[in-house]
C-alpha positions in Angstrom: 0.0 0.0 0.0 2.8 2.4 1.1 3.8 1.5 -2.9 0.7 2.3 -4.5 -0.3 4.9 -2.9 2.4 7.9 -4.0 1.4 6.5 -7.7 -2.7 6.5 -6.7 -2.3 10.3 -6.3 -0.1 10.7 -9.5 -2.9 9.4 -11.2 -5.4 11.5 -9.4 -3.5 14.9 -10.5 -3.3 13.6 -14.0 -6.8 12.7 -14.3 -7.9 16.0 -12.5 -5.5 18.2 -14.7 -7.4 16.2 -17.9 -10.9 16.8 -17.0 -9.8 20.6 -15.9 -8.2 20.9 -19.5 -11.6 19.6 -21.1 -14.7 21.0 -18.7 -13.0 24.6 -18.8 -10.3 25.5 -21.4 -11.8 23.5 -24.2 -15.7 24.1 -23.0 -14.7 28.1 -23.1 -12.9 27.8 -26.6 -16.4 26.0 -27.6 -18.5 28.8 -26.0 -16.4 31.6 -27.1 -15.2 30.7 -30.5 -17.2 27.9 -31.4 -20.6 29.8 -30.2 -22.0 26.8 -29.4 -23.3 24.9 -25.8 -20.5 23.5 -24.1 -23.0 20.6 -23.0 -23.9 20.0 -26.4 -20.3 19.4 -27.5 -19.6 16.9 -24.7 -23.0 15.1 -25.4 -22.2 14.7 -29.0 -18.7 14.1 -28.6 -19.4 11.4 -25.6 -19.6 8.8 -28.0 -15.7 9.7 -29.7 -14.6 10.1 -25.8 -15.8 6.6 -24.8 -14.0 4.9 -27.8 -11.0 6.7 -27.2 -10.9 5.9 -23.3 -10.9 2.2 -24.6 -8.6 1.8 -27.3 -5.8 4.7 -25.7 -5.5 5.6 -29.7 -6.0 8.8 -31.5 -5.7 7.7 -34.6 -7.9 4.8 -34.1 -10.6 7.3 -33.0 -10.3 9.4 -35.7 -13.2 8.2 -37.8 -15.6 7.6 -35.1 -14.9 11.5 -34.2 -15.1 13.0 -38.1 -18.8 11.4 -38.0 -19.6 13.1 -34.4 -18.2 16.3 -35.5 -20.4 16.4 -38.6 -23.5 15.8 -36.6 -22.6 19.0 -34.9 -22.8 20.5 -38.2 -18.8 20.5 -39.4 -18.8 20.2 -43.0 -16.5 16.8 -44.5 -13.8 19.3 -45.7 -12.9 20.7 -42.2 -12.8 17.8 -40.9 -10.8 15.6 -43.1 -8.4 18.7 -43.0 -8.4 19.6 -39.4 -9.0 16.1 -37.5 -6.2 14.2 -39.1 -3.9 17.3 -38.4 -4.8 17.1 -35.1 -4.4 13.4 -34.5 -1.0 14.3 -35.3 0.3 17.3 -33.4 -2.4 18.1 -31.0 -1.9 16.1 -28.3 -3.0 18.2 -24.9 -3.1 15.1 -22.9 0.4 13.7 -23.6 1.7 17.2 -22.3 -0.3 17.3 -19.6 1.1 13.7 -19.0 4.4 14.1 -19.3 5.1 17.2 -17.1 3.2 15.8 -14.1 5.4 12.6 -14.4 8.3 14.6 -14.9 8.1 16.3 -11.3 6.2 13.5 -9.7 9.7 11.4 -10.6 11.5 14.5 -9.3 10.1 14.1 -6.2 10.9 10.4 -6.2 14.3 11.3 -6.6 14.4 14.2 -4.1 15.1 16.8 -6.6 14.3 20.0 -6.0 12.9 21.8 -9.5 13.6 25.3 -9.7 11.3 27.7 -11.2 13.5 27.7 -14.6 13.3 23.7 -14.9 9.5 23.9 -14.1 9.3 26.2 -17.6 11.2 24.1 -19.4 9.4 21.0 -18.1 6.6 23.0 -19.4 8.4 24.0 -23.1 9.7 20.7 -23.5 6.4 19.1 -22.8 4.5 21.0 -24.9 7.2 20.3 -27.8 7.4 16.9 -27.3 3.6 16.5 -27.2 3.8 17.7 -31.0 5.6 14.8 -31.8 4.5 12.0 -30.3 2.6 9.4 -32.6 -1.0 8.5 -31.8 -0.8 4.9 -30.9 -1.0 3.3 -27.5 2.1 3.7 -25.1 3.9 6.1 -27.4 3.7 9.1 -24.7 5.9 7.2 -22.2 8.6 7.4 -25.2 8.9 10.6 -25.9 8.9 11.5 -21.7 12.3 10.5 -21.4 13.2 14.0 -23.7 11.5 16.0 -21.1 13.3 13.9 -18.4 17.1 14.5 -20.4 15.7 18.3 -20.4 16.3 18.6 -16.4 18.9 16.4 -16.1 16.2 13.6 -14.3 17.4 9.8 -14.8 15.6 8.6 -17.3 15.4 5.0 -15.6 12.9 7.1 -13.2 10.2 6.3 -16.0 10.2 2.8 -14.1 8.3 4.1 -11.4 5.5 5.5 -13.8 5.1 2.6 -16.9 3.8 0.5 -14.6 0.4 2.3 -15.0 1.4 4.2 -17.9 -1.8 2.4 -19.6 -3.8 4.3 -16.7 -2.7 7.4 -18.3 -2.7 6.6 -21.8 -6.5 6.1 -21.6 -6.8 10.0 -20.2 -4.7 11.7 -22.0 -6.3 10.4 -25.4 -9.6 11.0 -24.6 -8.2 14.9 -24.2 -6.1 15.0 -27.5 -9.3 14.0 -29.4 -11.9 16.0 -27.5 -8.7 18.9 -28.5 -9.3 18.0 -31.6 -13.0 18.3 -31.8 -12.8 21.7 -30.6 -10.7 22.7 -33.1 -13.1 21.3 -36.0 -15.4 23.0 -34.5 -13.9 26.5 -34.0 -12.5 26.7 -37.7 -16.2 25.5 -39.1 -17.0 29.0 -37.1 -14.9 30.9 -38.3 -14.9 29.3 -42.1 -19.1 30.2 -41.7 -18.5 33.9 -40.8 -16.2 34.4 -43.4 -18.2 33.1 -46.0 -21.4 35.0 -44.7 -19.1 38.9 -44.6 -17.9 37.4 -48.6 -21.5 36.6 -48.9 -22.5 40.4 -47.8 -20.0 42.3 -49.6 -21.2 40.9 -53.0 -23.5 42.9 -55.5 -26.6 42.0 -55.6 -28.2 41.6 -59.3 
């Protein structure tokens, strides 16, 4: 129990950090940008979420979320453009992943991180999030960059892979919700541009 339990709150903060990233930052992008119910998109989109919590694969998810996302009324060519794009390089999740692990195994190591190596933990992160491929376990590869960033022993991702399926399950459910959001902001944006062309053109 004494174990478990340091690795029972990891996965606590992770999870809370997730949901935190989806009910407010990506529910106010929706309401804001998207101008559309924040409920709405997490009803529609509950379907895409429970796949992806299954399988832990974006790009497995990926076709299951382009038919949600036009039901909401996101035309085919936004998202066969915006989806696949951000299957790739969107992955919210993965960073919020990776820098939790990386001062959790701090901790674990009895490092204190100073305020710089907290920003680059942040950076680095972020960067390495943009890379990462979206198949199962491929997060827990590209944290030993963000590890090698701070100088933290890479072996410390032994204390983490253990459950690292825990967390793989998360953080893909928040890449693709990401990536809904998205679709759904530029189908916005697309619409309001076409309707000021729209009004700026003679009428007969």
């Amino acid at each position: 129990i004494d174990v478990l339990r340091p690795l029972l709150w990891l996965i606590v903060v992770a999870y809370v950090a997730m949901i935190v990233q989806i009910l407010l930052v990506y529910s106010g992008i929706i309401k804001i940008f998207a101008r559309m119910n924040p409920l709405k998109f997490l009803k529609g989109e509950m379907p895409v979420m429970g796949f992806a919590f299954a399988s832990a694969s974006s790009v497995g998810t990926l076709p299951i979320n382009m038919e949600c996302t036009e039901k909401m009324g996101v035309s085919k060519e936004v998202t066969s453009f915006v989806l696949p794009l951000g299957a790739t390089i969107n992955m919210d999740g993965t960073a919020i992943y990776q820098g939790v692990c990386a001062v959790f195994i701090a901790t674990c190591y009895g490092v204190d991180l100073t305020l710089g190596q907290m920003i680059t933990i942040v950076l680095t992160a972020t960067l390495a999030s943009i890379g990462t491929a979206g198949v199962p376990g491929s997060g827990v590869v590209m944290l030993t960059m963000v590890l090698e960033s701070v100088n933290l022993p890479v072996a410390g991702i032994g204390l983490v892979i253990g459950v690292d399926r825990i967390f793989d399950m998360g953080r893909t459910t928040v890449n693709i919700t990401g990536d809904a959001a998205c679709a759904l902001v530029v189908s916005n944006l697309e619409k309001k541009a076409e309707a000021r062309r729209a009004a700026r053109r003679p009428r007969a």
